[in-house]
ROMAR-902639 format. One line per field, with one value per residue (C-alpha): residue number from 1; residue in three letters; x, y negated, z. Coordinates in pm, 1 decimal. Each point is the difference from the previous one (the first is absolute). Layout:
<pts>
pos [NUM,...]
code [ALA,...]
u [X,...]
v [Y,...]
w [Z,...]
</pts>
This chain:
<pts>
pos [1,2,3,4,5,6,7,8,9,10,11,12,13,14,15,16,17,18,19,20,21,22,23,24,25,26,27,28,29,30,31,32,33,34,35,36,37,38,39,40,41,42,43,44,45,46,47,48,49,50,51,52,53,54,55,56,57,58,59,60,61,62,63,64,65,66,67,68,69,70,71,72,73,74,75,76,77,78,79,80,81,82,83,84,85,86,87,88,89,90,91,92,93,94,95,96,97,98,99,100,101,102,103,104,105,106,107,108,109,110,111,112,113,114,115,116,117,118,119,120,121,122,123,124,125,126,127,128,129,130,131,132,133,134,135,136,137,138,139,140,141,142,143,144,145,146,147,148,149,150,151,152,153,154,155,156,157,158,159,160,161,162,163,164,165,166,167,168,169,170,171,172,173,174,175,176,177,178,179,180,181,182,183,184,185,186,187,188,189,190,191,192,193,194,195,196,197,198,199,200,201,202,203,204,205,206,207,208,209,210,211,212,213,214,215,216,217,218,219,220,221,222,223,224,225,226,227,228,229,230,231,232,233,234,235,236,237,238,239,240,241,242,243,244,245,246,247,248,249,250,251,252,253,254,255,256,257,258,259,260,261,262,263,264,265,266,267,268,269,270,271,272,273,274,275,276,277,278,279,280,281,282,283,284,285,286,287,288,289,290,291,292,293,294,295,296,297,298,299,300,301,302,303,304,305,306,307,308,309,310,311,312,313,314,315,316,317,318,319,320,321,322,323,324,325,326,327,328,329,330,331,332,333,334,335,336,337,338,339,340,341,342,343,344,345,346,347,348,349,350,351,352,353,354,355,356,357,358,359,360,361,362,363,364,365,366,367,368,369,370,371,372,373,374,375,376,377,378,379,380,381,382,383,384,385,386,387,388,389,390,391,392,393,394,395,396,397,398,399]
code [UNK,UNK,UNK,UNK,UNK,UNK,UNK,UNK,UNK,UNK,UNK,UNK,UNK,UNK,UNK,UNK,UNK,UNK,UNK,UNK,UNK,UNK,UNK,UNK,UNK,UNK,UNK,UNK,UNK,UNK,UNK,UNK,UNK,UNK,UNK,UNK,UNK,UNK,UNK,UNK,UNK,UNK,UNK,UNK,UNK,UNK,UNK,UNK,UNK,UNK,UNK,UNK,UNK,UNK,UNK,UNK,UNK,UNK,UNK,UNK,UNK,UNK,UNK,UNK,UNK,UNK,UNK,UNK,UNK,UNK,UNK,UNK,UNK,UNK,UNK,UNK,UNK,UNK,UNK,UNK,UNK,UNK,UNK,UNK,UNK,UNK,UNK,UNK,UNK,UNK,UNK,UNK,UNK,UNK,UNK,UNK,UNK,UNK,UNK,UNK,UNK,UNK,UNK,UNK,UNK,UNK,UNK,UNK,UNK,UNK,UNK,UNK,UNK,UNK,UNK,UNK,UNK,UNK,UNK,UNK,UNK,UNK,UNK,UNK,UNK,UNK,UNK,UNK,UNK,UNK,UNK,UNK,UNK,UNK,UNK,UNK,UNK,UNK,UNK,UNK,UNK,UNK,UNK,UNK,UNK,UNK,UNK,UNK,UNK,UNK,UNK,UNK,UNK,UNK,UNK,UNK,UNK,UNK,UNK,UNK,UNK,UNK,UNK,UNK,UNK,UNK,UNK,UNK,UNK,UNK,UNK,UNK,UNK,UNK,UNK,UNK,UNK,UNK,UNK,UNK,UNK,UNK,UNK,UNK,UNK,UNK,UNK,UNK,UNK,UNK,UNK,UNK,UNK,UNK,UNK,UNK,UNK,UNK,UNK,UNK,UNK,UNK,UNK,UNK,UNK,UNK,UNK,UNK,UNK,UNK,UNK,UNK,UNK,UNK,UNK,UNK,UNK,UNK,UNK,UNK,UNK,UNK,UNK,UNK,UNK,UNK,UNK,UNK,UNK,UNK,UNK,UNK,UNK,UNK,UNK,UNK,UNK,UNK,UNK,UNK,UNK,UNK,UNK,UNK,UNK,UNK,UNK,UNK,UNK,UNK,UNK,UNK,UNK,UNK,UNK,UNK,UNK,UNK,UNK,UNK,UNK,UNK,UNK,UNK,UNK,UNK,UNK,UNK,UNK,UNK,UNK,UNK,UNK,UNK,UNK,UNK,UNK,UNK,UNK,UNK,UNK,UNK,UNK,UNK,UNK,UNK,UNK,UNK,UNK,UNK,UNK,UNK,UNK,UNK,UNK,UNK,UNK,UNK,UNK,UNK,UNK,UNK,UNK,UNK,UNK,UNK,UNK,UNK,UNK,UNK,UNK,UNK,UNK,UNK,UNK,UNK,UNK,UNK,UNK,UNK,UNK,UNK,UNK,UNK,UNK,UNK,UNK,UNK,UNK,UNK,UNK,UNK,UNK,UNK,UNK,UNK,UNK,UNK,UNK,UNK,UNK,UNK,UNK,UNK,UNK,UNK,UNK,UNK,UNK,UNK,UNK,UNK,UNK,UNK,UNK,UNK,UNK,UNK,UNK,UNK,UNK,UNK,UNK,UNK,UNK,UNK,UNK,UNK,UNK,UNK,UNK,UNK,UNK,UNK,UNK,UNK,UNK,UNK,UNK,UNK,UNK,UNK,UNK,UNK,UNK,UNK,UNK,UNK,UNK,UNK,UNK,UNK,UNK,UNK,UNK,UNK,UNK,UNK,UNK]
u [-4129.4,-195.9,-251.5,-321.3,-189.0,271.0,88.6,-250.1,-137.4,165.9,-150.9,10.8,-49.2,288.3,-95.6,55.3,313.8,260.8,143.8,353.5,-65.4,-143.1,299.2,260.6,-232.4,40.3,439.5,43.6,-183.0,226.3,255.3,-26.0,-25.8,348.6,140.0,-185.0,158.1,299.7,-143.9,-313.4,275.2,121.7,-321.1,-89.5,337.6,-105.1,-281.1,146.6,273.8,-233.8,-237.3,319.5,146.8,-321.4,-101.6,398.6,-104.6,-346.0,234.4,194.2,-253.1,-209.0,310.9,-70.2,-213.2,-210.5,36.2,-131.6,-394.2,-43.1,324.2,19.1,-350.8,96.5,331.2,-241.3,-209.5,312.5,59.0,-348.0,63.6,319.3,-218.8,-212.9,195.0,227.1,-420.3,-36.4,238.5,-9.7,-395.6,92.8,228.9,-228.3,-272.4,214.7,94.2,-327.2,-104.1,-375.0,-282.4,-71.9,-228.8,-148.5,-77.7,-40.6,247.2,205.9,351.7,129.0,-44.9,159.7,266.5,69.1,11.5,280.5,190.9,-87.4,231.6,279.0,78.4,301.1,152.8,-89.3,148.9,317.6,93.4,-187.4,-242.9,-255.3,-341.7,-283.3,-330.0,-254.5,-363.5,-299.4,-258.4,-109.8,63.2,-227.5,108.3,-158.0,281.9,160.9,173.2,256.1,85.7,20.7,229.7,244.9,35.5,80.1,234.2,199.8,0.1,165.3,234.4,135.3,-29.0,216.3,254.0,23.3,34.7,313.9,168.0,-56.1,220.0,-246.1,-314.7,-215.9,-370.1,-297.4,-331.4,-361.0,-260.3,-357.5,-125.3,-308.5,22.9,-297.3,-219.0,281.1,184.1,340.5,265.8,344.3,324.7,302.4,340.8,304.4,256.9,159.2,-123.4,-74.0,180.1,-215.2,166.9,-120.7,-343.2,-107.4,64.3,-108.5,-318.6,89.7,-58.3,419.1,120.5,234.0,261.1,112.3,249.5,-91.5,-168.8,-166.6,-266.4,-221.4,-97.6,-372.4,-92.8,-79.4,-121.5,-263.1,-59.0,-152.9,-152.6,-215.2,-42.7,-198.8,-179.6,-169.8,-55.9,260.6,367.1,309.6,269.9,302.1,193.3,366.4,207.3,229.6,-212.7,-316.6,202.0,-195.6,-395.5,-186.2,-366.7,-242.6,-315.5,-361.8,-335.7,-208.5,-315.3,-272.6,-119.6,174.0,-78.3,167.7,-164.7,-68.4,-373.8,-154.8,-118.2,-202.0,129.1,200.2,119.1,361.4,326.3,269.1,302.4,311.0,265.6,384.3,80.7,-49.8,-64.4,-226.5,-226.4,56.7,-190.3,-286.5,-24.9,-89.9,-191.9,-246.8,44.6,-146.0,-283.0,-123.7,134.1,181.7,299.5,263.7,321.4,265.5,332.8,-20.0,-291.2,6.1,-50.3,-243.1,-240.7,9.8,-116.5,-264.1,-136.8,45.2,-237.2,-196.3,97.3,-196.0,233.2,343.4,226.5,335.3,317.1,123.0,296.5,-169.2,107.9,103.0,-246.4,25.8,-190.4,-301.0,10.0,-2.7,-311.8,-193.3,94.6,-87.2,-339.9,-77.6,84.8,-193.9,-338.1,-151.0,-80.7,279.5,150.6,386.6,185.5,310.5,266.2,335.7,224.6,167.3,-138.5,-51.4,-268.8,-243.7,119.7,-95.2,-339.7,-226.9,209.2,-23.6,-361.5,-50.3,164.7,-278.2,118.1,-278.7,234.7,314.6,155.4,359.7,148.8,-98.6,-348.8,-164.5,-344.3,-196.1,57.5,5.3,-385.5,-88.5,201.0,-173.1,-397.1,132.7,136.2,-310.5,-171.0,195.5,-41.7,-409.8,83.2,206.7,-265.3,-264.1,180.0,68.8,-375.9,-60.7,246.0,-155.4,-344.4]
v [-8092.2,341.3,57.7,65.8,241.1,218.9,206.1,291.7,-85.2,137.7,91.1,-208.9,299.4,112.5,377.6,-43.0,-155.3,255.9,185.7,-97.2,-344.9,27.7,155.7,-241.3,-332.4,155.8,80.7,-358.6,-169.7,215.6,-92.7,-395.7,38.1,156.6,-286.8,-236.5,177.9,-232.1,-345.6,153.7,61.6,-343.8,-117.1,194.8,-101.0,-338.9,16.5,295.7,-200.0,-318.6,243.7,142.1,-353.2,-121.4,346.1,3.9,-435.8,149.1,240.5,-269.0,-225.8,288.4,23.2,-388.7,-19.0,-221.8,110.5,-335.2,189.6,-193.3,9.1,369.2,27.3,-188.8,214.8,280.6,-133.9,-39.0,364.3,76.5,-216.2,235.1,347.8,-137.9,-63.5,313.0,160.2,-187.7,121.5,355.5,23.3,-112.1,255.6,266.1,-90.9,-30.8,330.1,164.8,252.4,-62.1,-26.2,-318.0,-230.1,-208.6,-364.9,-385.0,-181.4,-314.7,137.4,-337.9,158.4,356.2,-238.1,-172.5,288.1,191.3,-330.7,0.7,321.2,-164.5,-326.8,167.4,108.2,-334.8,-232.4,228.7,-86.4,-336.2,109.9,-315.3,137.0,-216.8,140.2,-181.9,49.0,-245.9,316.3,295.4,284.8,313.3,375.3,293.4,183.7,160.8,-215.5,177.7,161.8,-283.3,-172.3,234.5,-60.1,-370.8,133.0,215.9,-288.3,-296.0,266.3,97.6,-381.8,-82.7,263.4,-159.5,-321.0,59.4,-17.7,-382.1,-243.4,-200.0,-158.6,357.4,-48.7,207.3,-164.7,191.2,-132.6,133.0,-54.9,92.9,219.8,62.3,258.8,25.0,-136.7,15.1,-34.6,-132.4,30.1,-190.4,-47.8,-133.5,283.5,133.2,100.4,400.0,159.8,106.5,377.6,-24.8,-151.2,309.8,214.4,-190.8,157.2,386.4,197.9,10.3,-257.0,-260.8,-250.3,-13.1,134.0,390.1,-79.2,-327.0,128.4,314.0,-65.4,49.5,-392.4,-111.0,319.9,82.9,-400.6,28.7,361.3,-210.9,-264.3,262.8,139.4,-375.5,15.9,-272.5,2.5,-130.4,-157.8,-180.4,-233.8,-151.7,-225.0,-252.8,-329.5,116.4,232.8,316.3,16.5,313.0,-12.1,185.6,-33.9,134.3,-3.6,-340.2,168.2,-72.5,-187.8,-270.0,-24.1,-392.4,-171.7,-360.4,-27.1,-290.3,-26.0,-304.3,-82.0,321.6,-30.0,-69.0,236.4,-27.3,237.4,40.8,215.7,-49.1,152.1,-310.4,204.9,196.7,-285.1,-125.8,311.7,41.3,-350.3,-8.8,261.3,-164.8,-320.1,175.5,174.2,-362.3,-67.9,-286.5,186.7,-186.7,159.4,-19.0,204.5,-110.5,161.7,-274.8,-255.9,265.5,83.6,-364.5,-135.0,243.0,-97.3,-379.6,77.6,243.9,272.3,329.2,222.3,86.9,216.5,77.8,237.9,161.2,262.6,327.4,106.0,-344.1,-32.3,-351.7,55.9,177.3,-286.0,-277.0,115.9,19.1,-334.5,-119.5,191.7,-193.1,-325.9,70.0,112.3,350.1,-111.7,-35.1,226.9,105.0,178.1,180.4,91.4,171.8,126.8,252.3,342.3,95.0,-290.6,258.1,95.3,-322.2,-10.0,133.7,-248.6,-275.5,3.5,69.2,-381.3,-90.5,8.6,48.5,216.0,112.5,67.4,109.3,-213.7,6.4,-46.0,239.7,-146.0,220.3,-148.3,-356.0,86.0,57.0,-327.6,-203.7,153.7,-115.0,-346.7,-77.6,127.8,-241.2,-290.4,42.2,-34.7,-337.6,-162.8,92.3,-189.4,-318.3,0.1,-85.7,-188.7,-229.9,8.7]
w [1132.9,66.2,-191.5,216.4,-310.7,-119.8,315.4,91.9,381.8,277.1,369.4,270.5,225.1,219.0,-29.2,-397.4,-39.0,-114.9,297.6,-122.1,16.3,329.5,88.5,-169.0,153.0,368.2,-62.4,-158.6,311.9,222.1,-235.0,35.4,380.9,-14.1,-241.7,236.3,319.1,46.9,-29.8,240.1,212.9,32.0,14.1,266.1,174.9,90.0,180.8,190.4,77.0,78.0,268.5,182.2,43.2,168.0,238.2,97.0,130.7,156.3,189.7,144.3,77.7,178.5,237.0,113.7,359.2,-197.1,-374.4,-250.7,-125.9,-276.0,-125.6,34.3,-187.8,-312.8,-24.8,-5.7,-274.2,-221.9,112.4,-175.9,-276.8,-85.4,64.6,-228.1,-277.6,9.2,82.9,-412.9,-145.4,107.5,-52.1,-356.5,-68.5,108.2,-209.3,-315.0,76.2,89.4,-236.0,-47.0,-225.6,-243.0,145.9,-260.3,67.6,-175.4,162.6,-112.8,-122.4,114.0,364.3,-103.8,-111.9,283.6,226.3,-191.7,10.6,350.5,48.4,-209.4,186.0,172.4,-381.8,-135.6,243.0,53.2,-380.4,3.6,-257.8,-43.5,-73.1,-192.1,44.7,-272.4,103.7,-136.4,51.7,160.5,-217.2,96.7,-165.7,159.5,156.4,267.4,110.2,224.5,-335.2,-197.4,282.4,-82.6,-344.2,98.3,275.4,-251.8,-260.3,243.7,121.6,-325.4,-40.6,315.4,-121.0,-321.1,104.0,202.3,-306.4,-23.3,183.4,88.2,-95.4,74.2,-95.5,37.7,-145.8,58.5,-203.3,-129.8,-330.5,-197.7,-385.3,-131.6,223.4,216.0,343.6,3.2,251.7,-110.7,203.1,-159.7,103.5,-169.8,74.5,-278.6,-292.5,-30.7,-324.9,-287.9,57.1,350.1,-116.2,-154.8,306.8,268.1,82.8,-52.7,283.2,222.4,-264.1,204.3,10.5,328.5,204.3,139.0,319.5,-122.2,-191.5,-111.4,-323.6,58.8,112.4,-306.2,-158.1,320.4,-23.4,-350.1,57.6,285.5,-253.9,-251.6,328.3,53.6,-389.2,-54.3,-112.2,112.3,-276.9,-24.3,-186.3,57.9,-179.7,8.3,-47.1,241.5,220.3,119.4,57.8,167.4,-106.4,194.7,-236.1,165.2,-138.7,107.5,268.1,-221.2,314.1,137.2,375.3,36.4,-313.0,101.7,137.3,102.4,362.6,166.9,348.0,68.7,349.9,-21.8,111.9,152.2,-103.1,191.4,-112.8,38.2,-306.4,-281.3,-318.4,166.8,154.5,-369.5,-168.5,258.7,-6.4,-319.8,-25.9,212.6,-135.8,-408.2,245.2,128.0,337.3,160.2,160.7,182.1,29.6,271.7,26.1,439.6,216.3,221.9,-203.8,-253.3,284.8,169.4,-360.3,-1.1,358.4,-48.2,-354.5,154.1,-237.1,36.7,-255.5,89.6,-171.2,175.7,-32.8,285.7,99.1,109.0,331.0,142.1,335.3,-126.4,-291.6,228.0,249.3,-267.7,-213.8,383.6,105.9,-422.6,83.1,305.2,-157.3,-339.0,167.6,-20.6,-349.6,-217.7,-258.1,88.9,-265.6,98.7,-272.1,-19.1,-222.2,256.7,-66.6,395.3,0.7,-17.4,323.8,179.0,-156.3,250.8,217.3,-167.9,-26.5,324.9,64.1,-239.0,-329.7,-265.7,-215.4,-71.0,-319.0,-148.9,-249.4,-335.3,112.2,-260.2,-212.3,181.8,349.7,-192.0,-46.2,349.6,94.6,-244.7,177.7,367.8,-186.4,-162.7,318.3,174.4,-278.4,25.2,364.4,-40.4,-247.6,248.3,245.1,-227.9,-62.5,391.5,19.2,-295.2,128.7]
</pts>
């Protein structure tokens, strides 16, 4: 366990972290993309494959005298469904490699989590890696998260590679624990154990066990040189009863922005996110901050719930770039009322992109996944905006 007292502070600010490091953060990112390269490939591959299959139909079917409309229009839609997920993948890789300045937020590692596990589902499935992620509540570090992300990435991937030793039964457990003043992220697996010899090494700067072309060196070594620029540390330990634990350890924010408040009649949310663990973590985050969310992993069924209940607060994830997203937050606009509150998330970097867009439709906001503390706070003012709103209403409807 770090101790919190005994190292001297380091900056936060990009402009005084060691130009070396700088450096050596930037070539491992570059670094990982290259390692990454081949099962990006493949992932790529698919929907490629999946898009040229349905335009080479559309082709036909345009040389009908009376070519079948609908039919051609949903082949079209899968044709945006596969731009958009080769669009995910290489938006990810460009901000991982990005070489940019720290931007310092509280977010919920859970989140960073699940996006660089996001990026891995390829790796993991192509060895049949089962993955437990253990969450029971938001964690919130102040980070930058992009940065942090990496750290995981390099972690699972060294992980993966390990556990391609085993013959079977590959596990990869994420889990969050609390040590004193500090948060800590743990990633296990149950790959072999790593020799005491090797132990000693295994964070020096172009120390490596893998075959030339595998690996730099500099993963873990940049990893914890990150670690000491967030004022936290990053340790190990592997043996043969427990198997092998990374711990990413970061100071607790001395302000926790999803401590459980009280709230009398806060209007009630719906959530609606494909992605379980994620509607699991914001879920709960607004569950400790007072509301009544219901969750629902369909949008049909999620925004017919919230009409039939008349549900004013909406939070949905969409896929930047999809027309289908813009023309589904209208029609939710015109079947909410002018007055409702709709949240749009995403976890693709582009969604920036499709802001202006989105909100246009009518969305109240957009944000990219984590959702940071500091747009939490403006979400809770329209919320409690909206909830003042909603007991108004209950009022006349009692008198």
């Amino acid at each position: 366990m770090p101790a919190k007292n005994k190292r001297p502070k380091i900056s936060v600010l990009h402009e005084e972290i060691p130009e070396h490091v700088q450096e050596l953060m930037h070539l491992t990112r570059l670094a990982e993309m290259g390692r990454l390269s081949a099962s990006v490939a493949h992932e790529i591959n698919n929907p490629l494959m999946v898009a040229q299959g349905f335009a080479e139909n559309i082709e036909l079917m345009l040389d009908k005298e009376h070519f079948p409309r609908e039919e051609i229009r949903v082949q079209v839609l899968e044709i945006i469904k596969a731009c958009q997920r080769m669009s995910r993948i290489i938006n990810k890789m460009n901000r991982m490699s990005r070489n940019q300045k720290l931007r310092l937020h509280i977010v919920d590692v859970a989140e960073v989590a699940l996006n660089a596990v996001d990026f891995l589902k390829v790796q993991l499935a192509e060895i049949d890696v089962q993955l437990e992620f253990e969450f029971d509540r938001p964690v919130p570090i102040k980070c930058d998260a992009v940065q942090i992300e990496q750290i995981i990435l390099n972690i699972m991937s060294n992980a993966i590679y390990a556990l391609e030793q085993n013959a079977h039964d590959r596990r990869i457990k994420i889990s969050f624990r609390e040590a004193g003043d500090w948060e800590q992220l743990v990633i296990w697996n149950n790959g072999p154990v790593i020799p005491k010899p090797i132990q000693k090494n295994l964070m020096t700067p172009f120390f490596t066990t893998k075959n030339e072309g595998q690996g730099t060196g500099l993963g873990l070594a940049v990893s914890k040189a990150i670690m000491q620029v967030h004022e936290g540390d990053l340790s190990f330990n592997s043996n043969e009863e427990k198997g092998t634990e990374f711990v990413l350890s970061f100071p607790r924010p001395a302000h926790n922005p999803w401590e459980a408040v009280e709230r009398q009649n806060a209007s009630p949310i719906v959530l609606i996110d494909r992605q379980p663990n994620y509607r699991m973590t914001l879920q709960e985050k607004f569950r400790l901050l007072g509301f009544n969310v219901s969750s629902f992993s369909d949008y049909t069924e999620g925004v017919a719930w919230a009409i039939q209940n008349g549900v004013k607060s909406i939070f949905i994830d969409v896929i930047p770039g999809h027309s289908e997203s813009v023309k589904f937050v209208r029609q939710l606009r015109h079947e909410l009322g002018p007055t409702a509150l709709i949240f749009t998330m995403s976890n693709y970097p582009s969604a920036r992109d499709m802001k202006n867009d989105l909100k246009g439709a009518g969305a109240t906001d957009c944000f990219e996944k984590p959702v940071h503390a500091d747009n939490f706070v403006y979400i809770l003012k329209l919320l409690d905006s909206a909830t003042e709103d909603f007991n108004d209403a209950l009022k006349k409807l009692a008198a």
